[in-house]
C-alpha atoms as a printed R data frame, in Angstrom:
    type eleno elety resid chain resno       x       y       z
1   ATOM     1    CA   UNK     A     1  -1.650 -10.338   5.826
2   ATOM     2    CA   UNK     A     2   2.180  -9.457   5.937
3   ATOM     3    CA   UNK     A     3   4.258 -11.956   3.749
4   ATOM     4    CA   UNK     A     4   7.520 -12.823   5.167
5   ATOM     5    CA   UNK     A     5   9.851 -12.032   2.010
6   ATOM     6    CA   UNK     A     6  12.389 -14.523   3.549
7   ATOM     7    CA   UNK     A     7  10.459 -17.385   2.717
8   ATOM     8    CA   UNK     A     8   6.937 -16.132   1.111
9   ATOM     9    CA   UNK     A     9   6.793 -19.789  -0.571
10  ATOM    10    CA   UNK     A    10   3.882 -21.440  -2.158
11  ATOM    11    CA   UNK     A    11   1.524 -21.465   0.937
12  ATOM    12    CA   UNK     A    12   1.486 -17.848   0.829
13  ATOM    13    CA   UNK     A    13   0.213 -17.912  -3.051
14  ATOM    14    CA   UNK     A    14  -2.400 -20.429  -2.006
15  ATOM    15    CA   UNK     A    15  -3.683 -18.492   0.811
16  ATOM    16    CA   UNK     A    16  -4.366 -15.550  -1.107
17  ATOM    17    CA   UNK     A    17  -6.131 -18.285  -3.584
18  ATOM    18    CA   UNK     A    18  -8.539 -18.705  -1.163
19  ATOM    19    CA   UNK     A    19  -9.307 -15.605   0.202
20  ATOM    20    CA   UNK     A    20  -9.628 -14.523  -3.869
21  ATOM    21    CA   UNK     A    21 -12.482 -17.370  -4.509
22  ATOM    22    CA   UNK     A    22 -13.638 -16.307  -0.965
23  ATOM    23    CA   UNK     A    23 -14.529 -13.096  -2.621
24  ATOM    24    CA   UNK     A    24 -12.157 -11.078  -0.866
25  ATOM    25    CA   UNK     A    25 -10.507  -8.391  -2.676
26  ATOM    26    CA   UNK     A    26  -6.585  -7.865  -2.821
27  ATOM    27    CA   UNK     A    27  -4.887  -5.041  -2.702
28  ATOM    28    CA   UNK     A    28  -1.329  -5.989  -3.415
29  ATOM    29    CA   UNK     A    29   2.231  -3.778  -4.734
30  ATOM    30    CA   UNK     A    30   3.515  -5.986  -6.641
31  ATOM    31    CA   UNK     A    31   7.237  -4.469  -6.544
32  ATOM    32    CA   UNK     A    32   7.691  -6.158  -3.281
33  ATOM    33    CA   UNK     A    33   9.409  -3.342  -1.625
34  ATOM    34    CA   UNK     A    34   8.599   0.297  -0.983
35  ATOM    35    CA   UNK     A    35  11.364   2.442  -3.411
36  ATOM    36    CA   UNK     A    36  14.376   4.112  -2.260
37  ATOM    37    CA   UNK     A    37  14.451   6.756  -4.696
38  ATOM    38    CA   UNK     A    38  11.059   6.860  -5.992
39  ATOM    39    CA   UNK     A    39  10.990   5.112  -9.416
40  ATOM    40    CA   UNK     A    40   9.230   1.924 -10.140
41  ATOM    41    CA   UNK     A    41  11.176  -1.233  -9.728
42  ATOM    42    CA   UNK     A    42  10.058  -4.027 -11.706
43  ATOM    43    CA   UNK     A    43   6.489  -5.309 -10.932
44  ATOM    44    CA   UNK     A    44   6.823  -9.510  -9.963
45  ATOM    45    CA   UNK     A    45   3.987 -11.891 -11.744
46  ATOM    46    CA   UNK     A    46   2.842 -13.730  -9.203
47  ATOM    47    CA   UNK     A    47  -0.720 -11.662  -7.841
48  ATOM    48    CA   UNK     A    48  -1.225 -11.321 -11.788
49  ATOM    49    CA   UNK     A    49  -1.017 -15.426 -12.080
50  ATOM    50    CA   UNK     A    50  -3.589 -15.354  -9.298
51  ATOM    51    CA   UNK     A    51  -5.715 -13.063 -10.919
52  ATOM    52    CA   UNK     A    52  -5.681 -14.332 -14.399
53  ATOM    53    CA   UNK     A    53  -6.178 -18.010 -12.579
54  ATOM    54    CA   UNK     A    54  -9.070 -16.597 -10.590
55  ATOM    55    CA   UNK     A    55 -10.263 -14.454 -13.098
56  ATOM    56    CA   UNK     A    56 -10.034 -11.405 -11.677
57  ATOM    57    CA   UNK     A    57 -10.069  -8.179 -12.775
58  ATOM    58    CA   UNK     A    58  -7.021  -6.254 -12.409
59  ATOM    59    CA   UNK     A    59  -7.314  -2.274 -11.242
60  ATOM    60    CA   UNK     A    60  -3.897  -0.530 -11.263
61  ATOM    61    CA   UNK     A    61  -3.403   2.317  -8.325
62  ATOM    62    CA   UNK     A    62  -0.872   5.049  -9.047
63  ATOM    63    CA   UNK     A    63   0.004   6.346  -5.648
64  ATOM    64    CA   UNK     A    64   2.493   8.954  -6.291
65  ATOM    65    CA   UNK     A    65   4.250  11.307  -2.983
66  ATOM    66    CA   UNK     A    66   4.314   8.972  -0.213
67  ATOM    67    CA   UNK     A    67   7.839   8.249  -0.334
68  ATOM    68    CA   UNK     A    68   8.458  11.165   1.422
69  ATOM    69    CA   UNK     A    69   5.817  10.573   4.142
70  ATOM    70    CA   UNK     A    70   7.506   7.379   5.268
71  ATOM    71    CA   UNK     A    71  10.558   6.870   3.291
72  ATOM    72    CA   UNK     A    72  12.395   3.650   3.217
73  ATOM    73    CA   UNK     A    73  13.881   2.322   6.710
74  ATOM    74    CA   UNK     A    74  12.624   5.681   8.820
75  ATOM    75    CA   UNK     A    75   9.725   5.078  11.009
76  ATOM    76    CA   UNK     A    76   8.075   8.537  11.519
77  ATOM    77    CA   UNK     A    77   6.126  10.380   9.495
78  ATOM    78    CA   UNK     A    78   6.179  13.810   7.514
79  ATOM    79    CA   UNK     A    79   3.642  15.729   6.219
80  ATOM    80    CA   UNK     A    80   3.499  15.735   1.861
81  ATOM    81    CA   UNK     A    81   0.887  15.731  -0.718
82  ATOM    82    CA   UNK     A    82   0.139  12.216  -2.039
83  ATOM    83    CA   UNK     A    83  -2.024  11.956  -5.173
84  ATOM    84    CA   UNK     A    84  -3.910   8.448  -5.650
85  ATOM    85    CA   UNK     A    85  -4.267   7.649  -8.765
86  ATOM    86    CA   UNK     A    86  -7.493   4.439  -9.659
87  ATOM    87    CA   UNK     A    87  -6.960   3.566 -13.581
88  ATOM    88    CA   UNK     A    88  -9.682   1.499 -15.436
89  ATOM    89    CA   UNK     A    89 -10.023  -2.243 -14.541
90  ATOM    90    CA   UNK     A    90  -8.115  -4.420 -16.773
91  ATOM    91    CA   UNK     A    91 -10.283  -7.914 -16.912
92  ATOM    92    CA   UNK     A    92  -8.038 -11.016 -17.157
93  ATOM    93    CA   UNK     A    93 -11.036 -13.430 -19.033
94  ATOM    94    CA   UNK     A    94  -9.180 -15.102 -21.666
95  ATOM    95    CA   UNK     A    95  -5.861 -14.925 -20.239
96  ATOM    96    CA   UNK     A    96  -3.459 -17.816 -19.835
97  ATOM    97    CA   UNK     A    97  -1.132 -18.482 -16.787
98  ATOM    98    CA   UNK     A    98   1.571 -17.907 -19.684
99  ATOM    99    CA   UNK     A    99   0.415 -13.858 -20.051
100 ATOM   100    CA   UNK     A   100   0.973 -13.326 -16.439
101 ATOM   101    CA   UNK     A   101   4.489 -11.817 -16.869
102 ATOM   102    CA   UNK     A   102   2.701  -9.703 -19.887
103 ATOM   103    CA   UNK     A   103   0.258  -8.349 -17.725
104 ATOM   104    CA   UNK     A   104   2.555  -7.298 -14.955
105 ATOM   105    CA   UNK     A   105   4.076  -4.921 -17.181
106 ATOM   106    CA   UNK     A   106   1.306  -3.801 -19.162
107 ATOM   107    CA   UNK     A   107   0.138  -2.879 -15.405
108 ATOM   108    CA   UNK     A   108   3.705  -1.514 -14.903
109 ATOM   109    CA   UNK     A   109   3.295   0.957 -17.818
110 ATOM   110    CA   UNK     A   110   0.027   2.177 -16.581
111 ATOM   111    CA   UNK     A   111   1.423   2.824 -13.170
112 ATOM   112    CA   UNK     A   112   3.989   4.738 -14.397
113 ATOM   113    CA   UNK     A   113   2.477   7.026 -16.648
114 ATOM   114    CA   UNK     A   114   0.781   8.467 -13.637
115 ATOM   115    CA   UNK     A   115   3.917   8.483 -11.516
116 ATOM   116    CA   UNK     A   116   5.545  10.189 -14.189
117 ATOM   117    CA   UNK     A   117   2.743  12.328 -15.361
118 ATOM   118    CA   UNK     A   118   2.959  13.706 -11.118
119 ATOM   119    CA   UNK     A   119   6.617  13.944 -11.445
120 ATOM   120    CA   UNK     A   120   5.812  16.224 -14.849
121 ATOM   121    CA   UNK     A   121   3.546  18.615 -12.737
122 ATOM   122    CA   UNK     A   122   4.523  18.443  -9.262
């Protein structure tokens, strides 16, 4: 499902509600946009809201190189390493809609230690 950033509203939020208690799982980037020069921007709350409302467990994915197979507004393709990076589920029992915005960045941080740990030895 693409989400029309123009106008994502609240029907988008509540169709990904019911594909979550559907069981389906959700693979989101919660930046909204790819990056133009390859550093995180900052992660939005709203897929953690739905996770922590849904229960969900969280898993971050560092992907780190594929800027430069696709970058921003370029349609074709080059040829680069890209390193995926699955970190250890975060569950979201417990959590209130309040520790959303928490999350995010908690999940931020964990993304970026990988990014920057490639960056390091790439």
């Amino acid at each position: 499902m693409l989400v029309n950033r123009r106008n994502p509203g609240a029907s988008i939020f509540k169709r990904m509600q019911r594909m979550a208690k559907s069981g389906a799982s959700l693979v989101v980037f919660p930046e909204g946009s790819r990056t133009i020069d390859g550093n995180l921007q900052k992660f939005k709350a709203g897929m953690f809201l739905l996770a922590i409302e849904n229960g969900l467990p969280v898993v971050p994915i560092t992907i780190s190189g594929s800027r430069i197979v696709m970058p921003k507004g370029r349609f074709s393709v080059s040829p680069a390493t890209v390193t995926v990076t699955v970190h250890e589920q975060i569950p979201t029992q417990g959590l209130a809609r309040e520790d959303a915005r928490a999350l995010a960045a908690k999940v931020q941080d964990i993304v970026a230690s990988a990014v920057n740990a490639d960056v390091a030895h790439g």
